[in-house]
C-alpha positions as CSV (number, residue, x, y, z in Angstrom):
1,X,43.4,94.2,14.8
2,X,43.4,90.6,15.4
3,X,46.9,90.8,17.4
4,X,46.2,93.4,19.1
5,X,42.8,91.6,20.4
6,X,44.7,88.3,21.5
7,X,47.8,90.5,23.0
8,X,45.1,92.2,25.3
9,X,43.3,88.7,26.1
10,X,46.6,87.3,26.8
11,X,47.5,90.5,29.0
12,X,43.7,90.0,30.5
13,X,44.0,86.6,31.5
14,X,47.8,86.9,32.8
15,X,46.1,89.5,35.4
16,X,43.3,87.3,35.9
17,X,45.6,84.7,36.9
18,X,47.7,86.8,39.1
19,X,44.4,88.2,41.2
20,X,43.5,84.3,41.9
21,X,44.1,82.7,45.1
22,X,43.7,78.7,43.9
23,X,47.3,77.8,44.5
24,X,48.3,75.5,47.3
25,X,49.3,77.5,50.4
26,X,53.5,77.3,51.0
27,X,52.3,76.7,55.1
28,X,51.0,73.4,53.7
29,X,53.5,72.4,52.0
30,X,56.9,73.0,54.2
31,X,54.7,73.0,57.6
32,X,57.9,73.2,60.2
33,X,59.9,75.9,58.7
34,X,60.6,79.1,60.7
35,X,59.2,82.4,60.0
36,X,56.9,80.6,56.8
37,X,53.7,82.3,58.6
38,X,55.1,85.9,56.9
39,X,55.8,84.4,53.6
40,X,52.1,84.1,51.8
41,X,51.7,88.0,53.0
42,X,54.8,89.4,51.2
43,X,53.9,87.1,48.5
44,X,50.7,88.1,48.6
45,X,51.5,92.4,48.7
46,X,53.9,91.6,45.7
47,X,50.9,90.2,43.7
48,X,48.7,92.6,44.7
49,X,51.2,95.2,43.3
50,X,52.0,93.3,40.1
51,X,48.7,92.9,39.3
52,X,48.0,96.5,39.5
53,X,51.4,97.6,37.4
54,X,49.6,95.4,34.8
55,X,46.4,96.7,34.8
56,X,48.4,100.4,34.7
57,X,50.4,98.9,31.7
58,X,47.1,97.6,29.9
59,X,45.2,100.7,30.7
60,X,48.0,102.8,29.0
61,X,48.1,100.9,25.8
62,X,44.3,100.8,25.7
63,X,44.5,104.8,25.7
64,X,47.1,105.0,23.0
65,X,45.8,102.8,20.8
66,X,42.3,104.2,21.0
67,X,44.1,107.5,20.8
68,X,45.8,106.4,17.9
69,X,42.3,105.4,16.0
70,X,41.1,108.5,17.0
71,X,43.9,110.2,15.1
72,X,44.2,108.4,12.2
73,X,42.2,107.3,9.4
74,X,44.5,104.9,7.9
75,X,44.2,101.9,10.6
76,X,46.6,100.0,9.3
77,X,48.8,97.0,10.9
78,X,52.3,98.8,10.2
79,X,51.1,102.2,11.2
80,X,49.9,101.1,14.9
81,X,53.0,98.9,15.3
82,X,55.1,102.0,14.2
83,X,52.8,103.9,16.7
84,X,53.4,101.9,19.8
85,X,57.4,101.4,19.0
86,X,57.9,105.2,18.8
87,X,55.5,106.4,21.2
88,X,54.6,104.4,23.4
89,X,56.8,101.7,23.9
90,X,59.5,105.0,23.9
91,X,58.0,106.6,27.2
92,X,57.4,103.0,28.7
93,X,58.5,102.8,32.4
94,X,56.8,99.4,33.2
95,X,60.4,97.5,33.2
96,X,61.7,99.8,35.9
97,X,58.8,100.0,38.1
98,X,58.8,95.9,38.1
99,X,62.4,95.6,39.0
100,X,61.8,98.2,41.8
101,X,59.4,96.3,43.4
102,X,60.7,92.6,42.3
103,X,64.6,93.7,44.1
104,X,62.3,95.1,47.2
105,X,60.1,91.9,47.8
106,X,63.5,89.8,47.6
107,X,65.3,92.1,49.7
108,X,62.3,92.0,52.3
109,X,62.0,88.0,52.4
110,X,65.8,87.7,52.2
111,X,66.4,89.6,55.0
112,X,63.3,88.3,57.0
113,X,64.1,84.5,56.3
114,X,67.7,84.9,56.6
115,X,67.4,86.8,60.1
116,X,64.7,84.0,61.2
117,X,67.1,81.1,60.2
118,X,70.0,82.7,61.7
119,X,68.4,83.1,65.2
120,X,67.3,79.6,64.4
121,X,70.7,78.2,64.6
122,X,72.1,76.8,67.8
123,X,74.9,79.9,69.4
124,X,77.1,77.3,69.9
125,X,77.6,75.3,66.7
126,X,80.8,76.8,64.7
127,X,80.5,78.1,61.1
């Protein structure tokens, strides 16, 4: 069980990480660019939502592996790795739901920074 306990502190301090709000903020660092003010919210909603597909992927693998012990008597290394490969790893939709929302926050700041840069641009210069 000794994987298994550092794969779940790994997965509990990558969430950790992602709910803390130490970094420098990006309106500090580029001051003068246009439309910056939206950028720490959308970054800030994709977080949010990341963090919580994580706590929803830990949750689940919590449940089947204390299914699992439930289950079986035989607690052995090889049996819980052949139980989350076939089961749960099977039925996993985490990868989906993450490019879901990763393509919709890029399509939402793509489209908001590269309508506020285009409206930035002087009419008359020619491209």
């Amino acid at each position: 069980m000794n994987k298994i306990d550092q794969l779940l502190y790994s997965l509990n301090a990558f969430i950790q990480k992602a709910e803390e709000n130490k970094e420098e903020k990006i309106t500090d660092v580029v001051p003068d660019f246009p439309g910056l003010s939206k950028i720490p919210g959308y970054v800030q909603k994709y977080e949010k939502k990341v963090a919580r597909l994580l706590r929803r992927q830990r949750k689940k693998f919590l449940n089947g592996l204390s299914g699992f012990v439930g289950k079986d008597s035989k607690e052995t290394l090889e049996a819980i790795l052949m139980f989350f490969t076939q089961n749960l790893f099977a039925e996993d939709d985490f990868e989906e739901q993450f490019q879901e929302l990763t393509a919709g926050f890029l399509q939402q700041t793509i489209e908001e920074l590269a309508s506020v840069i285009m409206d930035s641009l002087d009419p008359e210069v020619p491209f």
